[in-house]
C-alpha positions in Angstrom: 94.6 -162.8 -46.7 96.4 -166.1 -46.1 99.3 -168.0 -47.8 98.3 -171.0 -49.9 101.0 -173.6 -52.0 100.4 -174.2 -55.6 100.9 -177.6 -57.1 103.8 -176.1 -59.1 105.6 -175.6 -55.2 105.0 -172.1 -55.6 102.8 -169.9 -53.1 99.8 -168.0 -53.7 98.1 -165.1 -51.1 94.0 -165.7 -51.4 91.8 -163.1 -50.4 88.4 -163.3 -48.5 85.6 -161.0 -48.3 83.5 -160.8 -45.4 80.6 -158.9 -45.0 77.7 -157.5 -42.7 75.2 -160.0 -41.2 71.0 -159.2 -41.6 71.3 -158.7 -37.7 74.4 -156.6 -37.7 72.7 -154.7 -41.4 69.4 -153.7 -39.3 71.7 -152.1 -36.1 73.4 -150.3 -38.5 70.2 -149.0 -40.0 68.8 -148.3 -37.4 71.3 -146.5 -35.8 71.9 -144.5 -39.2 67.9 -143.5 -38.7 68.5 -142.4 -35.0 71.2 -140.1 -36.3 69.4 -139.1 -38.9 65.9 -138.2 -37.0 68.1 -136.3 -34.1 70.0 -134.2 -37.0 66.7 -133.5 -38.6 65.0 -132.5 -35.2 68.1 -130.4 -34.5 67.6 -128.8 -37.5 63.9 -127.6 -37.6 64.5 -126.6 -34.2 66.6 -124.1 -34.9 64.6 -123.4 -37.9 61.7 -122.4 -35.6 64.3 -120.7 -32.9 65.3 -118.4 -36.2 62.0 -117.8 -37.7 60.6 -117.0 -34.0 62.9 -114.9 -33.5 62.9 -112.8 -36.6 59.1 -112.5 -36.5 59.8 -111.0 -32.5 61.9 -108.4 -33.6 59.6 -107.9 -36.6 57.3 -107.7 -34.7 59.1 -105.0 -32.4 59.9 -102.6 -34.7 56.5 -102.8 -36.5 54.4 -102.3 -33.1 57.3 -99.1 -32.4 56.6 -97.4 -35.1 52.7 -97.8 -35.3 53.1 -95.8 -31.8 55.5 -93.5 -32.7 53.4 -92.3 -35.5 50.0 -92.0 -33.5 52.1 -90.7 -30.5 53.4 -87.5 -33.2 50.1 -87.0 -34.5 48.3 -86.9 -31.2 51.2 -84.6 -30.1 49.8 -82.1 -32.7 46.0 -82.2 -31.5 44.6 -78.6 -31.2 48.0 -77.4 -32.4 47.5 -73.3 -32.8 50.3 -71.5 -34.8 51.6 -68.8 -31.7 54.7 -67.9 -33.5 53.4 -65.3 -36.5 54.2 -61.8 -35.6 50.1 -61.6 -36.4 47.3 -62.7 -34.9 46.8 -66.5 -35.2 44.0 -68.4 -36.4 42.7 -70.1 -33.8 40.6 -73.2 -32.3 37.1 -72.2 -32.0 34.1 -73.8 -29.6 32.1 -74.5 -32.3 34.3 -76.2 -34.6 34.7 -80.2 -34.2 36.3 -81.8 -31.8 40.6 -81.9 -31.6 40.3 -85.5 -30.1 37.6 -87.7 -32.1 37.1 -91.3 -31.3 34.8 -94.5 -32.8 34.5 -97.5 -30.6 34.2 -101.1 -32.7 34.2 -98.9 -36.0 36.0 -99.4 -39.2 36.0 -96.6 -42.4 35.6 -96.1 -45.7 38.9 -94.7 -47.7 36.4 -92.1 -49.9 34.2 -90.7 -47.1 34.8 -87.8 -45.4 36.6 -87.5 -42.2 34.8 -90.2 -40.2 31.7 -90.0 -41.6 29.6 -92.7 -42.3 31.7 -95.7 -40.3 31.3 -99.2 -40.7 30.4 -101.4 -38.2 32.7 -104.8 -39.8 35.6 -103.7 -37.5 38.3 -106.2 -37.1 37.7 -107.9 -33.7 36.2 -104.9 -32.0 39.0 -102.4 -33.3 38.9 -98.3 -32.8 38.8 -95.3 -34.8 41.1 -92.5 -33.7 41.0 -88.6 -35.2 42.9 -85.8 -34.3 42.6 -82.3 -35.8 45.2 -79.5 -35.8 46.4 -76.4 -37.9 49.4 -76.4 -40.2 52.2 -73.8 -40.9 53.3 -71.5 -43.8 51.2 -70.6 -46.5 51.2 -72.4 -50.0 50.4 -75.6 -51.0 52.0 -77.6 -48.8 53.1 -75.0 -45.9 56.4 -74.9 -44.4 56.8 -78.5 -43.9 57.0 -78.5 -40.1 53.5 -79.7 -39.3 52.8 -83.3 -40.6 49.7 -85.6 -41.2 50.1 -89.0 -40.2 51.0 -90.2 -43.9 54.4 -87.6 -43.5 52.4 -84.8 -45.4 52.8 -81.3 -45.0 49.9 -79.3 -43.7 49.2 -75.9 -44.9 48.3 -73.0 -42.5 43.9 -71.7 -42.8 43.3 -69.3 -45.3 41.2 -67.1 -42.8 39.6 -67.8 -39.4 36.3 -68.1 -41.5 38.0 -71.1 -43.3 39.6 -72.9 -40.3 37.4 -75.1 -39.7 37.8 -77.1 -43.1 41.1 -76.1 -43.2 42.4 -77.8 -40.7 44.6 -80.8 -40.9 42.9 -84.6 -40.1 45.3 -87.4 -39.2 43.0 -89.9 -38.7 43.7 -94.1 -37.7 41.7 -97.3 -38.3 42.1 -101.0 -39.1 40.8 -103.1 -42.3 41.7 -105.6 -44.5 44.7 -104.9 -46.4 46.4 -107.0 -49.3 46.6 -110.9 -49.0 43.3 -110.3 -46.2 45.7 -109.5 -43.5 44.4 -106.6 -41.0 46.6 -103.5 -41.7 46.4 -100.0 -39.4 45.5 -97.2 -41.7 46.5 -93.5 -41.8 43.7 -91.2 -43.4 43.9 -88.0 -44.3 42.6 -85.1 -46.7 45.0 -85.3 -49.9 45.1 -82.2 -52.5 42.0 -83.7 -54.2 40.8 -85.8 -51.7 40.2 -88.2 -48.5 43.5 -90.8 -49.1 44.8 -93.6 -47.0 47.7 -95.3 -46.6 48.7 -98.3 -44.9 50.8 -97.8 -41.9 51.9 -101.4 -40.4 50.3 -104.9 -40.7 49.6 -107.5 -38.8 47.3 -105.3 -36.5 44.6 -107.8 -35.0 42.8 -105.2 -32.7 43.8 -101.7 -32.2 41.7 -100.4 -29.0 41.5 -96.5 -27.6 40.6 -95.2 -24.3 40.6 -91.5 -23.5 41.6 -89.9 -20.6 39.3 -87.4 -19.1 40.0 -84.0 -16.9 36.6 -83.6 -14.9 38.0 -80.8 -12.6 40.2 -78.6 -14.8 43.3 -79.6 -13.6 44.9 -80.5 -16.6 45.3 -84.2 -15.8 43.2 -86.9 -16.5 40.9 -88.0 -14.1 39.3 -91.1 -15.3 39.8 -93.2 -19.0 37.2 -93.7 -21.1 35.7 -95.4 -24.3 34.4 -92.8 -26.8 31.3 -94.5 -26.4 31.1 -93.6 -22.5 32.0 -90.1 -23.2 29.4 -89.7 -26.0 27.0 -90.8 -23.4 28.2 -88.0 -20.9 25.7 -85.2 -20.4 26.3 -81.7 -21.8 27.3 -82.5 -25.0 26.5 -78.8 -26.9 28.6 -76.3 -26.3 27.7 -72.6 -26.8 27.4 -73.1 -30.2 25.8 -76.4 -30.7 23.9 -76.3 -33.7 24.9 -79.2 -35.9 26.4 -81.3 -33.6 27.2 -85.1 -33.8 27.4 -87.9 -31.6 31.2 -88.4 -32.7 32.5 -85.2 -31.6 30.7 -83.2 -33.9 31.0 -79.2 -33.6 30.4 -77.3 -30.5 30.2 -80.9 -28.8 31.7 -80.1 -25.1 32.0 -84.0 -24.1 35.4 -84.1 -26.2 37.1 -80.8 -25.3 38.0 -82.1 -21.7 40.0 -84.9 -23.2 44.0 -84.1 -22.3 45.4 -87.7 -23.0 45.1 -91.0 -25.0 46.1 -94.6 -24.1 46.3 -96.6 -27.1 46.4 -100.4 -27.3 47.8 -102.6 -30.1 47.9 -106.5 -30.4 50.0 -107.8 -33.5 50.5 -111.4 -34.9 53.7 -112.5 -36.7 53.5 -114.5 -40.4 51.6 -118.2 -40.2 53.3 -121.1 -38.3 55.6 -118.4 -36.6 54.1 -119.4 -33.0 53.6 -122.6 -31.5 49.7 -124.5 -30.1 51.1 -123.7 -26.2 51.4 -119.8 -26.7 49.3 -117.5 -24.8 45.2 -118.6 -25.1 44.2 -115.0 -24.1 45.5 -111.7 -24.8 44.2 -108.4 -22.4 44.9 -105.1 -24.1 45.0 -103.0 -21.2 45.8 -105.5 -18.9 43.5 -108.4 -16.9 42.0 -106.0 -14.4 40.4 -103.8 -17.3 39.4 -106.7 -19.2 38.1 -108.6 -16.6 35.0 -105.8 -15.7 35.0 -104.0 -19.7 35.5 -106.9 -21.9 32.0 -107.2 -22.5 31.6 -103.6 -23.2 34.3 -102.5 -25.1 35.2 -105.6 -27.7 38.5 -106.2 -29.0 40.1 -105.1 -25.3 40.1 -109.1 -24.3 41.2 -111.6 -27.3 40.9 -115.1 -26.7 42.9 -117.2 -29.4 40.5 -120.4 -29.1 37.9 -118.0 -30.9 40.2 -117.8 -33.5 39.7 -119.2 -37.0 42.3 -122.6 -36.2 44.4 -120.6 -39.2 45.3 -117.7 -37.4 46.1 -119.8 -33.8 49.5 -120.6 -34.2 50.9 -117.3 -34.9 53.4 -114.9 -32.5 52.0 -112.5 -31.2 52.5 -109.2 -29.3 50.8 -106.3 -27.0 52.0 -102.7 -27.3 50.9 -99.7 -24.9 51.3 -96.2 -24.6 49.9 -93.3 -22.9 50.3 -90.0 -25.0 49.7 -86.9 -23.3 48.0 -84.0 -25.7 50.3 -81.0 -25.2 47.8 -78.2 -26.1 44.5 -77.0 -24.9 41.9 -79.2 -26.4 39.4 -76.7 -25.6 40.6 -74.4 -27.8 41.2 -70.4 -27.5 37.8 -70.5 -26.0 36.6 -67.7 -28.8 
């Protein structure tokens, strides 16, 4: 404002108002953009820090628990009741297999057991069984023994009935709700065979079984079920009805004393990035590298992908789960 003298003698204050030139206008802009643009990269930055890192320890606990629940049920394989102040009932030759593996295999929810598999596995995933005896009499035993859905397992009626008494806790992929690949727990309800979906997000679930070939207890070599189907001396004493999948009496089975299991999981869409791991080796590079071609679903390359599955998180988890009792049974 500046002073200014009226014709009356008096003074007057005027005001002027000055603004922003076009030039000056389009800095400002501009800079307001820049501003903006590094606030909103900031922003969805951390967005996919957060959502990363949720979907990782997702992820984690998902992938821990799908192994702790195979790792209990394999646990109970060939499980024989030595605490009754009677005679137990007990694991016989004849009867099926403790350990039962499909390679590339998927299942039905109403068949029986393992019977009648289907070939549309999800990339090349496994079937795993295990078979053991329960505790306490009654409908649902005592509660200590446990199928992989958290059931309780009754003890056999009579060593006549053991053999379909026995409990199944038995694990395979398929397509679950939404089309996403979910591991499954199957087992015989009151009625019967029910499933239950254990974890999502399971892209290949693989098996390989470890193999005592002098009696020692420990395994001496790991193999698919497909290589120790194609072993020799597969009829045991009482071989009369025997399957290619560890059928009754089948001696190729009863030698296996431990069980490395394999699981690769992916996270939600968008929740990885286009630079994340292209290739994905279950049991490692050296394995893949001379049994990819063999044993599907052990090497996973992400390029084979459908492009809306690429650019999702994704994680391996291993472990090696030692059965505790004699697969071979009481050897009666």
């Amino acid at each position: 404002m500046k002073p200014c003298a009226r014709n009356d003698g008096s003074m007057q204050w005027l005001t002027f108002e000055s603004g922003l030139t076009i030039v000056e206008l389009m800095i400002s802009m501009t800079l307001g953009l820049l501003v903006v643009m590094a606030a909103t990269a900031l922003l969805l930055s951390s967005k996919v820090a957060y959502v990363t890192e949720d979907e990782d320890a997702r992820l984690q606990e998902t992938g821990r628990y799908a192994l702790d629940v195979m790792a209990r049920a394999v646990r109970q394989a060939a499980f024989e009741n030595w605490d009754k102040d009677d005679a137990p009932v007990q694991t016989r030759l004849q009867y099926s297999a403790n350990v039962i593996g499909l390679d590339a295999r998927t299942l039905k929810e109403s068949s029986s057991g393992i019977d009648a598999p289907l070939t549309s596995s999800i990339n090349g995933s496994d079937v795993l069984a295990v078979r053991f005896f329960g505790i306490g009499a009654g409908e649902h035993g005592d509660g200590s023994i446990l199928n992989c859905a958290g059931s309780a397992v009754q003890e056999p009626a009579s060593q006549e009935t053991a053999e379909e008494d026995r409990g199944w806790s038995i694990f395979y992929v398929a397509k679950g709700v939404g089309g996403e690949p979910e591991l499954y727990c199957k087992y015989r309800g009151k009625k019967s065979w029910t499933t239950g979906a254990i974890a999502t997000g399971i892209e290949s679930f693989q098996v390989l079984y470890g193999v005592d070939t002098d009696g020692d207890g420990l395994p001496n070599a790991y193999m698919t079920a497909t290589a120790i189907n194609a072993l020799d001396g597969g009829a045991g004493p009482e071989g009369a009805g025997m399957q290619a999948t560890g059928g009754r009496g089948d001696a190729r089975w009863q030698n296996v004393v431990a069980v490395k299991i394999a699981l690769l999981l992916r996270g939600t869409e968008g929740s990885g990035t286009p630079a994340a791991k292209a290739q994905y080796d279950l049991f490692g590079k050296e394995y893949a590298d001379s049994n990819a071609a063999n044993d599907p679903g052990t090497r996973l390359a992400v390029a084979d992908l459908p492009p809306t599955l690429r650019n999702r998180l994704r994680k391996i988890f291993t472990q090696t789960i030692t059965v505790r009792n004699c697969v071979t049974g009481s050897r009666t």
